[in-house]
N, C-alpha and C positions, 0 to 999 in steps of 0.2 A: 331390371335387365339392362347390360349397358349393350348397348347402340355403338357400333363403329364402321363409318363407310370413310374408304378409299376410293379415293376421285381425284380427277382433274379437276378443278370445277368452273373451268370453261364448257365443259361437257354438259349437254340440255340431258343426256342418258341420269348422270350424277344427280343432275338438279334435280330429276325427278321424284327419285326417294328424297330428298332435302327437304321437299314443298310437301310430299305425302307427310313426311314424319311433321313437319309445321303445321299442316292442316288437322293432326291429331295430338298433338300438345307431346309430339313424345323430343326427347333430349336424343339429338345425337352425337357425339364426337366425331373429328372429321381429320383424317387424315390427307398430305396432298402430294397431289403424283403429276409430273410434267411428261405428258406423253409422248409429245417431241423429241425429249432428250432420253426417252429409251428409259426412264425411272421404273416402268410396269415390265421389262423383260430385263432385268436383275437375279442372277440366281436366289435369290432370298424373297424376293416378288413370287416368282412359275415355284417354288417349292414350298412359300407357306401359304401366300395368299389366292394365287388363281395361276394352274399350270397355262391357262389358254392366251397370259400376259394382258389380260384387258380388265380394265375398270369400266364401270364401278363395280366393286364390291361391297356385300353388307356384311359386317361382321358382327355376331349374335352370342352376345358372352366376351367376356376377356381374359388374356391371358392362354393357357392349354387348354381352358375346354370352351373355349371360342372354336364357333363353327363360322364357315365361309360360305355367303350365297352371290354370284355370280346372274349376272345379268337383272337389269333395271326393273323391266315389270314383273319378275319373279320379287323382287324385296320389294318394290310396292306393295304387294299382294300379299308378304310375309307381314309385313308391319299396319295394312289395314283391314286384315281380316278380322270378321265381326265387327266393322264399323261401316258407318252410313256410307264411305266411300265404294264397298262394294254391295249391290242391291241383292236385298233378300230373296226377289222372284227367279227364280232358276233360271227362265227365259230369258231376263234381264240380265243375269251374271256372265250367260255366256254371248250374248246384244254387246256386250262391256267390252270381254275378251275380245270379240270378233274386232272391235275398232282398234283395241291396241294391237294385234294380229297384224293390223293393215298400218299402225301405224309405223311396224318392226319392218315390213316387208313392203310397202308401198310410200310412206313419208321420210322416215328417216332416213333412206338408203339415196334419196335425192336431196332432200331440204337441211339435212344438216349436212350432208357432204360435203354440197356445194358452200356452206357455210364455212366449214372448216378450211375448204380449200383456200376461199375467196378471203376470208378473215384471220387466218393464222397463219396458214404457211403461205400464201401471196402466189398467186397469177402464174409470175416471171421462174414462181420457183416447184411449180408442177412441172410431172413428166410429160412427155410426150401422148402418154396414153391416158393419164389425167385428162390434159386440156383436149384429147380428141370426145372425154364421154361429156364436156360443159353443157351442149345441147341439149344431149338426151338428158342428164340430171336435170339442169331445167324443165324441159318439156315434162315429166313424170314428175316434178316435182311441182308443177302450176297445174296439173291432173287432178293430184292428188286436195291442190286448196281451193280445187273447183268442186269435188265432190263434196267438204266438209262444208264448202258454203253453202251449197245447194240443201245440204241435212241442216243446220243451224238455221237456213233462213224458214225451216217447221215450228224449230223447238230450239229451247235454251240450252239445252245443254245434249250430250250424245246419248246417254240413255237415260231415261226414265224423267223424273221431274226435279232431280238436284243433281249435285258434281257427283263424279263417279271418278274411279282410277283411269277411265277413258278421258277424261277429259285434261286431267293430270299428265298423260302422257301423251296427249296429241299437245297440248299448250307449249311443253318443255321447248321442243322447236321451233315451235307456229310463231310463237310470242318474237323469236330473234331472226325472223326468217329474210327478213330484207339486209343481211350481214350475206347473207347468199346470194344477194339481187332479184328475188322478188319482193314485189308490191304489195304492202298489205291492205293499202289504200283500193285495191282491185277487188276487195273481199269484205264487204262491209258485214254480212251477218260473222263473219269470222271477227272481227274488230268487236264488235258487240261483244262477242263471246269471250272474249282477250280479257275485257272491261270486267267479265261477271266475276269470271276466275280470279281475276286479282282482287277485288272485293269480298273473297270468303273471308270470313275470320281465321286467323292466324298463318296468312299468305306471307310470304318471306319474298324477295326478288331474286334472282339465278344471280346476281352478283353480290350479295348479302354473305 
């Protein structure tokens, strides 16, 4: 099967199918899209690849009968289903989800934001309404790496007794998270856990 994601891949969302497809020995092709410069809202981008203008996308097949999946933990989950990254026990599969859930809706929407803001498009060149939400992304976003300390300093890893897709998708940002100006030095079971993840066999880095 050929493998094709479209990414930025300053993007931890991109990286993430990147590290899943590396932690499963699968080949991917990689196409690459400058978000800034409007490359993902292209009439040939919203009419073949993802009308919704955003990356990543996985593309599954090539050529016309390539299909398009849209959104990060959806192609993680495409590409590691029936493998040890998603747990057999029911209870556990949805433990998994629940973390990536909160990582969609509680980590990313402050820890990479603020990332992006701080580390690509720069301080001086937010709006007004940008640099009014700095706080509150901060604040929800030091919440957020209070709660995963608090779970890691139990257990190695977020669900069960090996890596999971949760752990895949909470890393992708965790790992670059002082580009946003938090401290990861404040989070030592989180730094532990940083250490495990990049330790799996066939771990790639987000700038790879």
């Amino acid at each position: 099967m050929t493998y094709i994601l479209h990414e930025d891949s300053r993007s931890g969302n991109c990286y993430k199918i990147r590290l899943t497809a590396a932690l499963l020995g699968l080949r991917l092709e990689r196409r690459e899209y400058d978000i800034i410069k409007g490359e993902t809202r292209t009439p040939e981008f919203l009419g073949t690849i993802n009308a919704n203008g955003r990356i990543p996308v996985l593309q599954i097949g090539a050529g016309d009968s390539g299909r398009f999946l849209p959104e990060s933990n959806a192609a993680c989950w495409y590409l590691a289903e029936g493998s040890a990254l998603i747990p057999s026990d029911r209870f556990a599969q949805a433990d998994m989800l629940r973390w990536m859930f909160f990582e969609q809706y509680s980590h990313e929407p402050n820890v990479a934001t603020l990332r992006w803001w701080l580390a690509f498009v720069g301080e001086p060149s937010l709006s007004a309404a940008q640099r009014s939400q700095i706080v509150a992304k901060r604040a929800g976003g030091e919440a957020a790496l209070d709660l995963m300390d608090e779970h890691l300093a139990r257990q190695d890893w977020f669900v069960g007794q090996s890596a999971s897709l949760a752990d895949i998708a909470l890393y992708a940002y965790t790992h670059v998270c002082e580009a946003g100006s938090f401290r990861l030095r404040d989070y030592p079971a989180i730094c532990a856990w940083l250490g495990r993840v990049a330790a799996l066999p066939g771990y790639v880095p987000m700038a790879g």
